[in-house]
N, C-alpha and C positions, 0 to 999 in steps of 0.2 A: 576372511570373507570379504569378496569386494563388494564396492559402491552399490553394485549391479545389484546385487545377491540380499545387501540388505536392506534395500529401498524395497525390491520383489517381496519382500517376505515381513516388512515389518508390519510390526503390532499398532492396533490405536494408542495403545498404554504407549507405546515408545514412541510415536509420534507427540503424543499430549508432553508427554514428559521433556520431550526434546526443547518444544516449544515454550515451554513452563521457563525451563532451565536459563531460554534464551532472555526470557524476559524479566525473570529476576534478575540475570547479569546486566542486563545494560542500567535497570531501574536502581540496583542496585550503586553503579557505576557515578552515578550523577551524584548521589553523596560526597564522590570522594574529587571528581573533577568535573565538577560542572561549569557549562557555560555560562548561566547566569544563576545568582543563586535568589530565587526568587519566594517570594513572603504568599504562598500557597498553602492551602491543606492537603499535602501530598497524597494522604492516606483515603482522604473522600475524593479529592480527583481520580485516583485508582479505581476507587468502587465504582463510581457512576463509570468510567471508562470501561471498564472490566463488564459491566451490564449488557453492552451493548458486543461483547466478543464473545459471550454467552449466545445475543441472538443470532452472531453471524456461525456462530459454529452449527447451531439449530438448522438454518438459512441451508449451510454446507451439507447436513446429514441429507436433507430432503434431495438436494442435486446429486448428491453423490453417485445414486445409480446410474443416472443417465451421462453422468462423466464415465464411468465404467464402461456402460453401455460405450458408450463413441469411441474411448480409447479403444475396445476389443472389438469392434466392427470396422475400426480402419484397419486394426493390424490383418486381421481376417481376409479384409478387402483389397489391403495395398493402398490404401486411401491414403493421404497427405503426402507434406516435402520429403518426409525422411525415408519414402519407399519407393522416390524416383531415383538415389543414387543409393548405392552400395559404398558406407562409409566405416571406419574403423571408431569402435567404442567410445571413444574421448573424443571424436568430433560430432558423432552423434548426437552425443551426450550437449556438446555447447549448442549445436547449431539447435535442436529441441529446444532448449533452456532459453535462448534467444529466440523464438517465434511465441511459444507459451508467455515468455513475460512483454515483447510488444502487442498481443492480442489481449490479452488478459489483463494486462497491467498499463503499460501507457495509452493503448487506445481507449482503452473503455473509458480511463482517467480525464483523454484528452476532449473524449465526446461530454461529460457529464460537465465539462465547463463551456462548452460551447451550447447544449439543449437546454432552456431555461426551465423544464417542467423536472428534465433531470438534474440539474446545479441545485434544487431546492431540496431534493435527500441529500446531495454531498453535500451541501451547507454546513449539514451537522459535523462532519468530519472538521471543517474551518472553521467553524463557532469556538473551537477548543483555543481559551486565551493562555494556557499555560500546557504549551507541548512541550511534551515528554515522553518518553518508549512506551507509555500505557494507549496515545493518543492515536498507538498505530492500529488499534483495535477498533476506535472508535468510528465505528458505521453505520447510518441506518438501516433497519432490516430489508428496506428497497432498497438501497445500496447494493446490499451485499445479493440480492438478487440479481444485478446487473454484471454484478461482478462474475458470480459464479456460471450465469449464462455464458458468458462473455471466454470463459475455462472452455467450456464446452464447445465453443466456436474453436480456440487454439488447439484443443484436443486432434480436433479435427481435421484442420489446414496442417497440421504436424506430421497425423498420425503416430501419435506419442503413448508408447507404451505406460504403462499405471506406472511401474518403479521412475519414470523420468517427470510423470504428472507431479508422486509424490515427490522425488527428491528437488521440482521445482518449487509447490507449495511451502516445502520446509526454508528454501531460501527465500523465498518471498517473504513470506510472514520474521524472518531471523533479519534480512535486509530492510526493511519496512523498522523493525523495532532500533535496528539499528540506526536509521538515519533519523529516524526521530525523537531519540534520545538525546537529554538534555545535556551533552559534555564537551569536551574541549579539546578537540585535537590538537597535536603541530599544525600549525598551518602549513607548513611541506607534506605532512603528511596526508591533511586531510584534502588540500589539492589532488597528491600524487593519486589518490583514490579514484578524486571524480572524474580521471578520464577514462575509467573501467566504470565504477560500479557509484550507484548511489550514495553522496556522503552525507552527514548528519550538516555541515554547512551548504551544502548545495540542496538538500532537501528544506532545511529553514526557513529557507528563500522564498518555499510556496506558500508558507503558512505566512505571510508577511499580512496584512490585514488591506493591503487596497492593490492595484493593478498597477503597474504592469507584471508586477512581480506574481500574485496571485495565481497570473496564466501563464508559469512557466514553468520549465523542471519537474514535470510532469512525470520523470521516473521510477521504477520501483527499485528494480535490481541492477538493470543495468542502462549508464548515463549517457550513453553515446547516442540512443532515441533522440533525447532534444537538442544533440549538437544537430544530426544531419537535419530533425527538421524544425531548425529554427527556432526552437523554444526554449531554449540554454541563459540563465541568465547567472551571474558570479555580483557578488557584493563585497565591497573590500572590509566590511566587520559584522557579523552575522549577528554581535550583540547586543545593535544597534536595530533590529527588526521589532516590529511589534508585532503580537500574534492575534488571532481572532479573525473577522469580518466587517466591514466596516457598518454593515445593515443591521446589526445583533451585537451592538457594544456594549450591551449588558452583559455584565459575568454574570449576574442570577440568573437572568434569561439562559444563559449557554451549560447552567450544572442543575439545569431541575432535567430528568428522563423524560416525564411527560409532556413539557412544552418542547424539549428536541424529537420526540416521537410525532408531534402535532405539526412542528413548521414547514414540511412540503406540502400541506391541506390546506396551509393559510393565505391568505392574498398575502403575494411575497410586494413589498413597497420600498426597494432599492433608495439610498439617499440620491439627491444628482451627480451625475457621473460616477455613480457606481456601479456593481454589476450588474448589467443588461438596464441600466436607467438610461435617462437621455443626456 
């Protein structure tokens, strides 16, 4: 069966499963080669994380028709990129793969740092002081509204068939837990990566707790977005970052659900010269 054949046809079980698998591997991974080994409660950082990929999956159910919807009224239509040239299967395939993950993934990422009404749902995502492959899950359920909108829009400018929506959601979410998993590459290696695709040291970079770092490397799947526009930053020891926000440096503050479900309602009060402060 190809690629084609079992993207079109797969199951939610195989979906769920696929993504299970992905995230036990890497969470699993950090036991044995991690980057830093840090003095956390691994197993209640999980839970509270895992809480919040509960609601974005909920968030996904609700959109999903209308992502269905748009993918089967472009192809219907001739709507988007991929139905002004007649291309063969595997470029299709990327040139799709690349429009969905800079619409859906760098931009929306890139607008939520820049709209101060919107940076106060992604907060939650950067409140997390110990990132780890659980931390990729970790969004507010207006978050993930933004996001899944935002699907909806690439759907569209694509015109990207369901088997290519899915087979890009799968790497989205496998690339996501990958790069922000706690571990430790070659450093040649994990270089060689980031001039294709998102690495766990060139993603670390954003979780860094104050700016300029904060607002860059904005990528999900693939890292060539922030080279062309500008937003590329590289650190010569990634184990030297600290994680979190610099507005919300309490860890209690950042692992109770209810007060991360409450903080884009709150008067947001940035320290000086921190995000969006003077």
């Amino acid at each position: 069966m190809s690629l084609v054949q079992f993207f079109e046809h797969i199951r939610p079980w195989q979906r769920s499963l696929l993504l299970v698998a992905g995230l036990m591997l890497f969470w699993g991974l950090e036991g044995f080669i991690p980057l830093v080994r840090r003095p956390y409660h691994k197993l209640k950082h999980a839970g509270l994380n895992l809480f919040f990929t509960f609601t974005t999956v909920l968030i996904n159910l609700v959109f999903a028709s209308l992502i269905v919807w748009g993918s089967r009224m472009s192809n219907d239509q001739g709507i988007g990129l991929l139905h002004l040239l007649r291309l063969p299967v595997w470029l299709e395939c990327l040139i799709g793969l690349m429009i969905l993950d800079l619409i859906s993934a760098w931009l929306i990422h890139w607008i939520q740092h820049q709209v101060k009404w919107m940076w106060k749902f992604h907060l939650i995502h950067h409140s997390d002081t110990w990132v780890d492959a659980t931390t990729a899950n970790r969004h507010h359920p207006g978050e993930s509204i933004f996001r899944a909108f935002f699907t909806f829009l690439a759907v569209l400018a694509a015109g990207a068939p369901m088997w290519l929506v899915f087979l890009y959601q799968f790497l989205s979410v496998l690339l996501s837990q990958f790069n922000h998993a706690d571990i430790s590459l070659p450093g040649w290696l994990d270089h060689a990566l980031a001039w294709v695709i998102v690495s766990p040291n060139m993603h670390k970079v954003h979780h860094h707790y104050r700016q300029p770092m904060t607002d860059s490397n904005y990528g999900n799947l693939f890292s060539f977005w922030d080279r062309l526009f500008g937003t590329f930053i590289r650190v010569g020891d990634p184990r030297n970052l600290r994680y979190g926000i610099d507005s919300y440096p309490q860890e209690q503050e950042n692992n109770r659900i209810a007060k991360l479900l409450r903080i884009p309602f709150e008067n947001y009060r940035p320290p000086p010269g921190g995000k969006f402060g003077d």
